[in-house]
C-alpha atoms as a printed R data frame, in Angstrom:
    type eleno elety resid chain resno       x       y       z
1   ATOM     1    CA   UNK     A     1  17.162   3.480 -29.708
2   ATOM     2    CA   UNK     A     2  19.745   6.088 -29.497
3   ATOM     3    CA   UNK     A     3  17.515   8.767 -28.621
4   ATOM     4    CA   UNK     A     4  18.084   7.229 -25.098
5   ATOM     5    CA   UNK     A     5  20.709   9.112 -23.280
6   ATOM     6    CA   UNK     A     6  22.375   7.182 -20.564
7   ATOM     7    CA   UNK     A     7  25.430   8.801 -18.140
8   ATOM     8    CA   UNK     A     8  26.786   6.704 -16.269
9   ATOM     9    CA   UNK     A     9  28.728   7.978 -12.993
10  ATOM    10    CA   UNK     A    10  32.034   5.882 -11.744
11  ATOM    11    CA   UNK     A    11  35.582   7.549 -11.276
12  ATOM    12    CA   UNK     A    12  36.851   3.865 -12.179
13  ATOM    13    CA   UNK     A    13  37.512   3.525 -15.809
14  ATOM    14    CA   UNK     A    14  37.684  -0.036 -15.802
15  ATOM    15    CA   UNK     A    15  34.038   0.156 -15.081
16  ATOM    16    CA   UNK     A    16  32.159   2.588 -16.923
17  ATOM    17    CA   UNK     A    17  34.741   2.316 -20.426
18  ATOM    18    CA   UNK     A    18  33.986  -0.742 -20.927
19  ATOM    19    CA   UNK     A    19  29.980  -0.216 -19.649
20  ATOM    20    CA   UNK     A    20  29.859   2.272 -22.085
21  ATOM    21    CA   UNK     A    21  30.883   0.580 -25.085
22  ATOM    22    CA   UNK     A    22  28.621  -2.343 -24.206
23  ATOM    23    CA   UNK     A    23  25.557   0.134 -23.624
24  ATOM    24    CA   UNK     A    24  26.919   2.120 -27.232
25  ATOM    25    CA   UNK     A    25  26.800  -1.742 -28.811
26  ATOM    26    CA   UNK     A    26  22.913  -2.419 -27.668
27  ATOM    27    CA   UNK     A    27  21.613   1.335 -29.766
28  ATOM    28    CA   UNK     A    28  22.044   3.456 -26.319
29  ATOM    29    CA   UNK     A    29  23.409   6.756 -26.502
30  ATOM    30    CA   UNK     A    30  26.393   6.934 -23.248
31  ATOM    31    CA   UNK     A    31  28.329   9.139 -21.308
32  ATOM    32    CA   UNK     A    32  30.756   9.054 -18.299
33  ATOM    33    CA   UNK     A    33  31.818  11.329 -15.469
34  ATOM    34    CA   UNK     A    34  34.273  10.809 -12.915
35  ATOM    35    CA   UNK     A    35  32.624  12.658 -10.281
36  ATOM    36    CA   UNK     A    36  29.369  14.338  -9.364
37  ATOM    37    CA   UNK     A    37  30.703  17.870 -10.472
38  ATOM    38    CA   UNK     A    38  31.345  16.659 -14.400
39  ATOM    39    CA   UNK     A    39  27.955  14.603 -14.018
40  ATOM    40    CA   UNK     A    40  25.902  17.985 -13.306
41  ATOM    41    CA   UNK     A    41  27.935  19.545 -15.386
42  ATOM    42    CA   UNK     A    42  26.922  16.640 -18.358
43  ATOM    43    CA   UNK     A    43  23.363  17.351 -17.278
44  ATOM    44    CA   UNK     A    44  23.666  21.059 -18.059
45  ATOM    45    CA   UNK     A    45  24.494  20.005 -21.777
46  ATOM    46    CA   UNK     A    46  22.905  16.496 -22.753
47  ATOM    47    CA   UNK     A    47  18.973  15.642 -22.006
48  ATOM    48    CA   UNK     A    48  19.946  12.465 -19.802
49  ATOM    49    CA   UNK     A    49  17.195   9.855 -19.523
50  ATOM    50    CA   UNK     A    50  18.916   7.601 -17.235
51  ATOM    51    CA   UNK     A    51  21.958   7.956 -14.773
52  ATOM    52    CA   UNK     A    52  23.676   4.819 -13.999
53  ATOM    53    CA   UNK     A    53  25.465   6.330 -10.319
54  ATOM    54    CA   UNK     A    54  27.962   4.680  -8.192
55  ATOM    55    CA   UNK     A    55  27.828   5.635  -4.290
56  ATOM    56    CA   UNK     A    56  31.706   6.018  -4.068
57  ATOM    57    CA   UNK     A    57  32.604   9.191  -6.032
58  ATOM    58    CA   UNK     A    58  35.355  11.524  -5.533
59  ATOM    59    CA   UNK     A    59  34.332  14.925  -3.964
60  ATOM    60    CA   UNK     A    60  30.374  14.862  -3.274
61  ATOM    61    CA   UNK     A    61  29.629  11.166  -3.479
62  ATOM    62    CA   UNK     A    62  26.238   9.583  -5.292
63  ATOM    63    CA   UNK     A    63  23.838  10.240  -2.129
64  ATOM    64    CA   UNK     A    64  24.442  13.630  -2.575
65  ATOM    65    CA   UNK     A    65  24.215  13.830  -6.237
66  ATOM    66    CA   UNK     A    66  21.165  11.448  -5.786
67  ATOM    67    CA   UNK     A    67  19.654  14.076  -3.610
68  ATOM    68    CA   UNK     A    68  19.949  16.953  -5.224
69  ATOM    69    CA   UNK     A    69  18.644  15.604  -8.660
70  ATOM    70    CA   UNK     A    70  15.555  14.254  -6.762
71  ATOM    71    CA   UNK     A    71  14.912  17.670  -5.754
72  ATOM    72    CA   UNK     A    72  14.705  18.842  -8.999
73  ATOM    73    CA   UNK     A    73  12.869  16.113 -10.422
74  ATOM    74    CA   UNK     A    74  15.771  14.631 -12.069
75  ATOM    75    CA   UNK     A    75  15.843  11.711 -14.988
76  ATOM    76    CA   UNK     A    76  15.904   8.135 -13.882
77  ATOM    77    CA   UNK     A    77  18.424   6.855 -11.279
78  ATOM    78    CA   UNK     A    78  20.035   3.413 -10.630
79  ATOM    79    CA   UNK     A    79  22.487   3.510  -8.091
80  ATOM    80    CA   UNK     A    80  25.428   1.010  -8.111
81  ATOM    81    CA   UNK     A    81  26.142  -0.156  -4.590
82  ATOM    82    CA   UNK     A    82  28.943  -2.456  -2.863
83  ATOM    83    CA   UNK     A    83  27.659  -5.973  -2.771
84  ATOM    84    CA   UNK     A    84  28.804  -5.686   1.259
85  ATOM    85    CA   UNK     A    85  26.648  -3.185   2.189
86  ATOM    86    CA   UNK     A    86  22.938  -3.198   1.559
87  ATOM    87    CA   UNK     A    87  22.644   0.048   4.209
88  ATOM    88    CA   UNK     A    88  23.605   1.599   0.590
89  ATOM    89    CA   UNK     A    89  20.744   0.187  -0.882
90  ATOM    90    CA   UNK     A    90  18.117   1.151   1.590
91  ATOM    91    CA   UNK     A    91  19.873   4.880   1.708
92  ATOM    92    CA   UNK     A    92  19.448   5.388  -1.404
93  ATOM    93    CA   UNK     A    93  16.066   4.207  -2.253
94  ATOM    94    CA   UNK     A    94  15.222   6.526   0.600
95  ATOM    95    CA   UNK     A    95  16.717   8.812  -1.434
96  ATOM    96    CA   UNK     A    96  14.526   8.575  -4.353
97  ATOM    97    CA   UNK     A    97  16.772   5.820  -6.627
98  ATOM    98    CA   UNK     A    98  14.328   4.181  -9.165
99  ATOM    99    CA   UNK     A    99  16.045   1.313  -8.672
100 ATOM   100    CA   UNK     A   100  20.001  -0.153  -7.656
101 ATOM   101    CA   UNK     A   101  22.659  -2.647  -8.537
102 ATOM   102    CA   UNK     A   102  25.040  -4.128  -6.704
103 ATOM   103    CA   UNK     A   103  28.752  -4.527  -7.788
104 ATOM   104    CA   UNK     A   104  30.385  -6.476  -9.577
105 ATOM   105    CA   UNK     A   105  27.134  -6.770 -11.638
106 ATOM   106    CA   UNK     A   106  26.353  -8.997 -14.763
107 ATOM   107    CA   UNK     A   107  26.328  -6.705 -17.849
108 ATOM   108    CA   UNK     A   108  23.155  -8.922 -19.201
109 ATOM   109    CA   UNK     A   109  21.206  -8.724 -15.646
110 ATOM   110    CA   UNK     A   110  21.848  -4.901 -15.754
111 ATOM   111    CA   UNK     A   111  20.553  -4.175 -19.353
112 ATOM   112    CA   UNK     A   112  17.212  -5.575 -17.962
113 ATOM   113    CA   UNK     A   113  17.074  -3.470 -15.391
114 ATOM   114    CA   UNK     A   114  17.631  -0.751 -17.205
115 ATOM   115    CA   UNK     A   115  14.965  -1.547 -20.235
116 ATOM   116    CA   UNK     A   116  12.740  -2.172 -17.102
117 ATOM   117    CA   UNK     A   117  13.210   1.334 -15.549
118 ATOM   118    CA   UNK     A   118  12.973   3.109 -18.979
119 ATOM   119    CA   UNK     A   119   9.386   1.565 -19.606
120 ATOM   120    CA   UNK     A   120   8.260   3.603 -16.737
121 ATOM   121    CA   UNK     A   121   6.766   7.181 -17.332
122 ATOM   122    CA   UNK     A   122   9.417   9.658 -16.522
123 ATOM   123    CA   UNK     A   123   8.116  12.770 -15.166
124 ATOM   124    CA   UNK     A   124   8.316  16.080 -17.550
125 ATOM   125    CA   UNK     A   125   9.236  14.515 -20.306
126 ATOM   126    CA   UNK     A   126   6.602  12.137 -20.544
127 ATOM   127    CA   UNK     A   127   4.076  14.666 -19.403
128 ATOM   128    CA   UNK     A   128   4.863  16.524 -22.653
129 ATOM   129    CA   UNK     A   129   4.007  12.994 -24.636
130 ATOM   130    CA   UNK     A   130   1.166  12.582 -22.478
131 ATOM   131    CA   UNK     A   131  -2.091  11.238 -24.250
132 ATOM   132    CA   UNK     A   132  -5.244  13.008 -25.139
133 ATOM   133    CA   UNK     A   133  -7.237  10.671 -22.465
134 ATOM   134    CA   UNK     A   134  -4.793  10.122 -19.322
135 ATOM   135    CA   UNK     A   135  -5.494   7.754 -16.710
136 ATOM   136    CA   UNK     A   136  -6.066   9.443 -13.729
137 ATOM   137    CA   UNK     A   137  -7.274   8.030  -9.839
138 ATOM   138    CA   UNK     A   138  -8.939   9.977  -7.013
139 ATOM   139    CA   UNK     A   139  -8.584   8.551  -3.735
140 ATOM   140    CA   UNK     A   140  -9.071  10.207   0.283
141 ATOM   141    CA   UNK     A   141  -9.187  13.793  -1.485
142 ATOM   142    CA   UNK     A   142  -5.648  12.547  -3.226
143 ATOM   143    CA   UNK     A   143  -5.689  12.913  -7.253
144 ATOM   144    CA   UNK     A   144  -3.237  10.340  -8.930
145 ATOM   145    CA   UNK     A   145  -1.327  10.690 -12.234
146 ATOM   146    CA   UNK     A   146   0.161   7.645 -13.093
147 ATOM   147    CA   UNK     A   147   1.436   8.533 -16.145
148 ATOM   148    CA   UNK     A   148   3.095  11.751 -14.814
149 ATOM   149    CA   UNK     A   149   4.341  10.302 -11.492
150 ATOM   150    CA   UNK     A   150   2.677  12.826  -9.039
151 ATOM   151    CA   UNK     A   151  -0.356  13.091  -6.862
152 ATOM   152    CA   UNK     A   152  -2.006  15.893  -5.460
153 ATOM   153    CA   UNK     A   153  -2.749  16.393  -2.011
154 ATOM   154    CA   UNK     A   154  -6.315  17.221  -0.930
155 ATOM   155    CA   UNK     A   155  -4.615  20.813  -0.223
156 ATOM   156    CA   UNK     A   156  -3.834  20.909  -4.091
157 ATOM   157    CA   UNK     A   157   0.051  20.405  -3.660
158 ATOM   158    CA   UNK     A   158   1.764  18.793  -6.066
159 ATOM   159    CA   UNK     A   159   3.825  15.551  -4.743
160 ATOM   160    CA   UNK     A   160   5.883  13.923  -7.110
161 ATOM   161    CA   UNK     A   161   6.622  10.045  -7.142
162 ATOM   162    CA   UNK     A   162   9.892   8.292  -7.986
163 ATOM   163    CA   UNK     A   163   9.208   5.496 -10.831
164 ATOM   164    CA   UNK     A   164   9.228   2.747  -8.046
165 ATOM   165    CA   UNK     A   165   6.532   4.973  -5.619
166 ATOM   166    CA   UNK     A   166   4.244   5.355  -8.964
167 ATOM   167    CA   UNK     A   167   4.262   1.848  -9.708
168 ATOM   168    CA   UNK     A   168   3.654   0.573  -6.142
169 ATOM   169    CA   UNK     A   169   0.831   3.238  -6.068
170 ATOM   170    CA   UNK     A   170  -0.942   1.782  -9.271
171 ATOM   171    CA   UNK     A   171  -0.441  -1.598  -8.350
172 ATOM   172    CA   UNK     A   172  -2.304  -0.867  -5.251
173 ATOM   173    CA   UNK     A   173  -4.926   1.466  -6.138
174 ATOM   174    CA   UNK     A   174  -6.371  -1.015  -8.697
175 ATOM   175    CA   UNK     A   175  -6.338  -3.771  -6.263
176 ATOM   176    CA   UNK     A   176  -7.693  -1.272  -3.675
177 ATOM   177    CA   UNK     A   177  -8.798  -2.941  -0.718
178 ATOM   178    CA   UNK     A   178  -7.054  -6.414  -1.303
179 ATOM   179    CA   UNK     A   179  -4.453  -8.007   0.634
180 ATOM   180    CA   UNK     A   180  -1.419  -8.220  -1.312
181 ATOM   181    CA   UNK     A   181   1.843  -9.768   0.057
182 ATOM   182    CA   UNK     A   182   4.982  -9.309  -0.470
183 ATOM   183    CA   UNK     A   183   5.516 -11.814  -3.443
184 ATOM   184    CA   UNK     A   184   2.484 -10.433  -4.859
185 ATOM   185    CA   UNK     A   185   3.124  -6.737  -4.821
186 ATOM   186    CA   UNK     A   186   6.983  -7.928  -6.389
187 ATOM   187    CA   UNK     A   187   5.838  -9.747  -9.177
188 ATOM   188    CA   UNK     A   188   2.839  -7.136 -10.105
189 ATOM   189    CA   UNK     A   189   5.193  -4.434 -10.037
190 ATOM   190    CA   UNK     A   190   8.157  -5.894 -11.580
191 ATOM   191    CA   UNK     A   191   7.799  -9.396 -12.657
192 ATOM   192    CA   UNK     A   192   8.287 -12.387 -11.220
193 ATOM   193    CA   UNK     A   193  11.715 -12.553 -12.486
194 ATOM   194    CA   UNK     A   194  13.010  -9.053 -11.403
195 ATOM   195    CA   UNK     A   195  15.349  -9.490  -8.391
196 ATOM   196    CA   UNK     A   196  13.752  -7.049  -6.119
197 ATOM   197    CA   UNK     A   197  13.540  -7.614  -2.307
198 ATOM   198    CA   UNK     A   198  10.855  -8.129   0.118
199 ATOM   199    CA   UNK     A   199  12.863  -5.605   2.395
200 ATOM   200    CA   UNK     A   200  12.767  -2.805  -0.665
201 ATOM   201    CA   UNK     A   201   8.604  -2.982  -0.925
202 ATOM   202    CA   UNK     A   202   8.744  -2.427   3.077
203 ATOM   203    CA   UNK     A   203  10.699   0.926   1.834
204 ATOM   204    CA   UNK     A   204   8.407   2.300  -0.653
205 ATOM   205    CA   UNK     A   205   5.390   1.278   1.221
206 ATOM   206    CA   UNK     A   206   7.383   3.497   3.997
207 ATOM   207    CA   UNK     A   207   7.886   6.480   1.586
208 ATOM   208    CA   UNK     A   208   4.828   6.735  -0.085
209 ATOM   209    CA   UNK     A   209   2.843   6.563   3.538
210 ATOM   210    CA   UNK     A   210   4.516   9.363   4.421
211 ATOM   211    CA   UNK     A   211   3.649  11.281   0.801
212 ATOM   212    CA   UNK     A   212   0.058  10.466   1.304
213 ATOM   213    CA   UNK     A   213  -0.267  11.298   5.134
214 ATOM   214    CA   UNK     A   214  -1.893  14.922   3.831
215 ATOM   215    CA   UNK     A   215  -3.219  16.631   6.850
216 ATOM   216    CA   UNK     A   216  -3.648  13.997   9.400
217 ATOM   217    CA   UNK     A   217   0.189  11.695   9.384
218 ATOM   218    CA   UNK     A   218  -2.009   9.205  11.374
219 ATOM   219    CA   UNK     A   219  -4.385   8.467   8.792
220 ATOM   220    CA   UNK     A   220  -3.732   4.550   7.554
221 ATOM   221    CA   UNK     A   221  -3.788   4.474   3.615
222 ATOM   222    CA   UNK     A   222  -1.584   1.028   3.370
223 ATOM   223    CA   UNK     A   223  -2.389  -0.669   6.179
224 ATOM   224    CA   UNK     A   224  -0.061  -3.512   7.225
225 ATOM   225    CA   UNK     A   225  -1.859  -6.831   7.750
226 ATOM   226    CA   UNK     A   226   0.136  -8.894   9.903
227 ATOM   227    CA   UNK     A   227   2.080 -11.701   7.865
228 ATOM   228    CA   UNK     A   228   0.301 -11.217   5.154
229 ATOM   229    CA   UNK     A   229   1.018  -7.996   3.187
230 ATOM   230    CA   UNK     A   230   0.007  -4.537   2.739
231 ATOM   231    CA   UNK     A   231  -3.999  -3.396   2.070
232 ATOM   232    CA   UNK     A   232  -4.751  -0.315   0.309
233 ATOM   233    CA   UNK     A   233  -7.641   1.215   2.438
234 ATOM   234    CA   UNK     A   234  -9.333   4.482   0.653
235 ATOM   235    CA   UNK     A   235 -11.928   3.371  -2.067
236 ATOM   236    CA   UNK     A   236 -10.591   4.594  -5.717
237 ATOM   237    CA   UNK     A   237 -12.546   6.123  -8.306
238 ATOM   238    CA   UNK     A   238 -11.065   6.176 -11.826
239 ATOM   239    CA   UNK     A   239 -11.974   9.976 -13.261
């Protein structure tokens, strides 16, 4: 398991030296920065599958760093938030975040998250990995690539997905046309078990309408049915 390259991001060393050894102790391979400069400057020098990233960082905090790795592409993200304020939390799955924790955090629940965000396809890499036979969706003029987290537009532009988006997307496109609450869309994407909130579904459903608006941002591919859930309109075709 240490091929798996995890940097974790805190200018408190009372956090991320001990996080680190724990992470060493369960086969990961880990780093630390202080700030957002050494973190890029880690990336420049170690193929990072996973940044653990607090919010409050010296200099340029996590949002920034957040948002300028997502505009790259970027490995994996889990941001580390204060347990006061869940505006962090909604900022930075705006942001692109696969996923977030909130401080002080129990070093058990956090391994699970991450194992859970590592099973999901990461981008480039995985694209190089990629199968012979890939699964691949067509909906509305949109092409989907689970496996490689993008879809492309009816205009053949290429819009990439965060892990979270490219779940939420499959879970929906292969219960196309289905009303699917809340609890529903948690447990298919995550499990059951996996403390994600009603309020963070409302966000990706958010994000990836926008992604999928193509040329008409009034078309309704998730439509919202009233106290019940979300509906994925378009009918999919598996290709």
């Amino acid at each position: 398991m240490n091929d798996i390259h995890i940097l974790i991001v805190d200018d408190d060393p009372d956090i991320s030296a001990p996080l680190a050894t724990f992470l060493a102790d369960k086969g990961y391979a880990a780093y630390v920065a202080a700030s957002a400069e050494a973190a890029e400057d880690m990336l420049e020098k170690v193929n990072i599958d996973l940044i653990l990233l607090d919010i409050m960082l010296p200099g340029a905090d996590g949002l920034d760093l957040c948002r300028r790795l997502r505009a790259k592409g970027g490995p994996r993200i889990i941001m580390v938030t204060a347990l006061d304020d869940p505006t962090d939390t909604v900022v930075g799955l705006e942001m692109g975040a696969d996923d977030y924790v909130s401080k002080p955090f129990d070093l058990r629940a956090l391994l699970a998250r991450i194992r859970a965000v590592l099973r999901r396809p990461a981008g480039a890499e995985n694209a190089r990995r990629a199968p012979a036979v890939e699964l691949v969706m067509q909906f509305s003029g949109f092409t989907f690539y689970p496996y490689r987290r993008f879809v492309r537009s009816p205009a053949g532009l290429r819009v990439p997905l965060t892990g979270a988006e490219t779940d939420l997307l499959l879970v929906l496109c292969q219960h196309a046309r289905e009303v699917l609450s809340r609890e529903e869309l948690i447990s298919l994407t995550r499990g059951r078990d996996f403390p994600i909130s009603e309020r963070s579904i409302d966000l990706l459903v958010s994000r990836l309408r926008r992604k999928l608006a193509g040329d008409d941002p009034f078309a309704e591919t998730i439509r919202t049915v009233r106290a019940d859930g979300y509906a994925f309109e378009p009918e999919v075709r598996v290709i």
